[in-house]
Each structure stands twice: as C-alpha cells, then as structure tokens.
One Martini backbone bead per residue (centre of mass of N, CA, C, O) as a GRO file, in nm:
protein
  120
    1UNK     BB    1   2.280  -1.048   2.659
    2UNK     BB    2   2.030  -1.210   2.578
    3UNK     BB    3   2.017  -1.174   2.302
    4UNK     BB    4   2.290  -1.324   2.217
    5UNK     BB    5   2.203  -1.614   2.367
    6UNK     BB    6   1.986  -1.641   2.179
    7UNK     BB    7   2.158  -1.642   1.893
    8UNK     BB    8   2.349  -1.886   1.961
    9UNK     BB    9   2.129  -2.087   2.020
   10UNK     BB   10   2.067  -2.075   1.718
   11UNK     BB   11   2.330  -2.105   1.553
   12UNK     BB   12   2.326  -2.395   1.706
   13UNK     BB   13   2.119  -2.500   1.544
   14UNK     BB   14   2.184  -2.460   1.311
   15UNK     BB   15   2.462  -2.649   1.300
   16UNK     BB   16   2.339  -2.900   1.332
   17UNK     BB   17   2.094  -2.854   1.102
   18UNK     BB   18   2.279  -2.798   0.824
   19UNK     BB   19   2.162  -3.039   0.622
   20UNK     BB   20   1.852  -3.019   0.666
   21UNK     BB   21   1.882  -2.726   0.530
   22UNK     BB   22   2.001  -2.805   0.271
   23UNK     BB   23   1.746  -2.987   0.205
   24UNK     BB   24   1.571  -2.773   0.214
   25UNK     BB   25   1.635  -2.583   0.054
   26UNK     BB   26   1.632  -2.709  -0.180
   27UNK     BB   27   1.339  -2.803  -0.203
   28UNK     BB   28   1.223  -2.523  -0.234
   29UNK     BB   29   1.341  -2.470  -0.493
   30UNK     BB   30   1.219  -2.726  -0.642
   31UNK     BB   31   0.914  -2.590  -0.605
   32UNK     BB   32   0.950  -2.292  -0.690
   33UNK     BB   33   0.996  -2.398  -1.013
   34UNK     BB   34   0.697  -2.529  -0.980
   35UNK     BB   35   0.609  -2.247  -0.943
   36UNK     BB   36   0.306  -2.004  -0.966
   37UNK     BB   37   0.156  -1.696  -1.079
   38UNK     BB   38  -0.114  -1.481  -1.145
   39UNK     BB   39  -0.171  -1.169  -1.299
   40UNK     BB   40  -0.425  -0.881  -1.339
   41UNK     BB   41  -0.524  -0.647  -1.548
   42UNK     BB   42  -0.802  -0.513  -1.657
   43UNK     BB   43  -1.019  -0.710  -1.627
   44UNK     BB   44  -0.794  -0.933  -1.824
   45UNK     BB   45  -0.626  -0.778  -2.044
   46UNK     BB   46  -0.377  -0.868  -1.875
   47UNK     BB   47  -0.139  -1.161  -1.779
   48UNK     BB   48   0.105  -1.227  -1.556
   49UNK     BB   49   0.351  -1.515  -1.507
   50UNK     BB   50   0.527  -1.615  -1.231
   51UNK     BB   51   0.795  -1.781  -1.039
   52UNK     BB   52   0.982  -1.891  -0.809
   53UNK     BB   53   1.222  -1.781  -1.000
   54UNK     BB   54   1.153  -1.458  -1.074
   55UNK     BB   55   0.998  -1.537  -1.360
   56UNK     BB   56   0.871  -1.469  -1.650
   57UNK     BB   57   0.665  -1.679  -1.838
   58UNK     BB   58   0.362  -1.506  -1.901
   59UNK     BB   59   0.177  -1.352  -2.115
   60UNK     BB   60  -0.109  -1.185  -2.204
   61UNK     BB   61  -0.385  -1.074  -2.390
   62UNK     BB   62  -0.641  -0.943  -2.544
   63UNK     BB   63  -0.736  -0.929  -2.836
   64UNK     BB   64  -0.868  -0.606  -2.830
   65UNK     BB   65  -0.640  -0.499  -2.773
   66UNK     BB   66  -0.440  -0.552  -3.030
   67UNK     BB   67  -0.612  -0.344  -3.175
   68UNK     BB   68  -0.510  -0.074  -3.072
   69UNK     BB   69  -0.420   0.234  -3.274
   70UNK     BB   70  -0.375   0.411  -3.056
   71UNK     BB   71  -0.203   0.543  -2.865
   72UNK     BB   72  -0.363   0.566  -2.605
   73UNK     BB   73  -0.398   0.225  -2.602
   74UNK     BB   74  -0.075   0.160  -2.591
   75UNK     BB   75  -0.045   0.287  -2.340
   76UNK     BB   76  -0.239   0.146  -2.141
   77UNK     BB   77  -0.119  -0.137  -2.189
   78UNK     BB   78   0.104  -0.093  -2.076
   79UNK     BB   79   0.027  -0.024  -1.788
   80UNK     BB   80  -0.074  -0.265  -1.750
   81UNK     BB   81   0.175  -0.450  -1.739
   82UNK     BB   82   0.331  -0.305  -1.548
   83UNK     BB   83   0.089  -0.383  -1.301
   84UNK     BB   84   0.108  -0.741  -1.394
   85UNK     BB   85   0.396  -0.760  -1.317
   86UNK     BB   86   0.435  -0.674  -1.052
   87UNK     BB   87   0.235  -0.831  -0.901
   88UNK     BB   88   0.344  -1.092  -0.993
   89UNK     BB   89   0.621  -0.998  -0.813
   90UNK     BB   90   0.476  -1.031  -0.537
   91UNK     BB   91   0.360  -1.271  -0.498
   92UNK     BB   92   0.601  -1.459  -0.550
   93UNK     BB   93   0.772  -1.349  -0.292
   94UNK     BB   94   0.518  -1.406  -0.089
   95UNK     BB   95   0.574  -1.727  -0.168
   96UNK     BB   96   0.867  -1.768  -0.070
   97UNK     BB   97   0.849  -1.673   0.219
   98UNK     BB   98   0.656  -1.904   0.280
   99UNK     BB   99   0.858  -2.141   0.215
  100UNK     BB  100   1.082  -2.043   0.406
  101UNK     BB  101   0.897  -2.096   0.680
  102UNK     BB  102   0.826  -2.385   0.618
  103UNK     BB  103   1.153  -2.494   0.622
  104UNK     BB  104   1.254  -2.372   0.919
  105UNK     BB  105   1.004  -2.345   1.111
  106UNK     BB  106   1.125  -2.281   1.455
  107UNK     BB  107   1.375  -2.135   1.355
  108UNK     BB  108   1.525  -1.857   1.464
  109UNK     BB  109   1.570  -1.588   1.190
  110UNK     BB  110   1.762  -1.321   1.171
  111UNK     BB  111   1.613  -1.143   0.872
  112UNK     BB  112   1.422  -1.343   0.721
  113UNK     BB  113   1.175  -1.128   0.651
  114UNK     BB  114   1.426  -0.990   0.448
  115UNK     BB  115   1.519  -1.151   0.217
  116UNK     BB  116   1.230  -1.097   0.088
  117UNK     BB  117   1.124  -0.852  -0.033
  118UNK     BB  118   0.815  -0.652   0.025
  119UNK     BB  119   0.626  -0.489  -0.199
  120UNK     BB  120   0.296  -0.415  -0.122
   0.00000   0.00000   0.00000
C-alpha cells in the first residue's frame, strides 16, 4: 500500500513538472544528437563512432588493415567491426541513460533503469 502511494505521489510529481519534463526532454534529445562516442578494436585497427540517437556516424580501418589479400585477414577485420560497433552502442546507450537521468533530476520514475537497455 505504501509502494502505490509512493508512486501517485511520483506520478502527481510528472503531472505537475509535465511542461518542464518535456522542455528537459527536448533538451537531451537535441545534446544527445550533437554527441558520439567512438569504440576501437584491435588496439585501433577499427574505430566506429555512434551518436546519441544510436546511429554509427563513422567507421574507419587502418590503411594496413585494408591491405589484407588473403580470407583469414578479412575474417579477422570483419571480426573487429563487428566488435567496435557493438561497443560503441554499449558506450552509446550509457551515455543516454546518464543523459535521461540527469534531465529527470530527482523524480522517482519507476523503471527508468530499463528504459535503454544495457549491453554491457
């Protein structure tokens, strides 16, 4: 019983704060779509870099990579790509969750956490 009225009062918390709640979420929408992160694998063989609105931005290889003739060396780049995007979509989505949180404040919103999952 004390758990439901912890969460009206959160709720009539939202219902009051809802302009400025929707004011602060514009607000992290257009900062997370001016930020990236950028993962690396194969101690910089690969490099992609992801926005705040979960799109990859930029790939690059080193030139050595892209030299690689034989199967073996394509698997293996492939291998890091695959690699350094997921974690920059790990990086990514941690930087959102901080970003939702910090915009939220101090309101209690029950299942924040899970909002964007976490990959790591």
């Amino acid at each position: 019983m004390f758990e439901q009225m912890k969460m009206m009062k959160e709720l009539g918390k939202l219902w009051a704060n809802r302009d400025e709640l929707k004011a602060r979420a514009e607000k992290v929408k257009n900062e997370l779509g001016r930020r990236t992160v950028t993962a690396e694998a194969g101690a910089g063989v690969v490099k992609v870099t992801v926005s705040g609105h979960l799109e990859v931005t930029d790939i690059t290889f080193e030139p050595a990579a892209l030299t690689a003739a034989n199967d073996a060396d394509r698997q293996m780049l492939q291998d890091l790509t695959r690699q350094a995007v997921n974690q920059a979509m790990a990086m990514a989505k941690q930087m959102i969750q901080s970003e939702i949180k910090l915009a939220v404040g101090d309101i209690d919103i029950p299942g924040l956490d899970n909002l964007i999952p976490d990959m790591t």
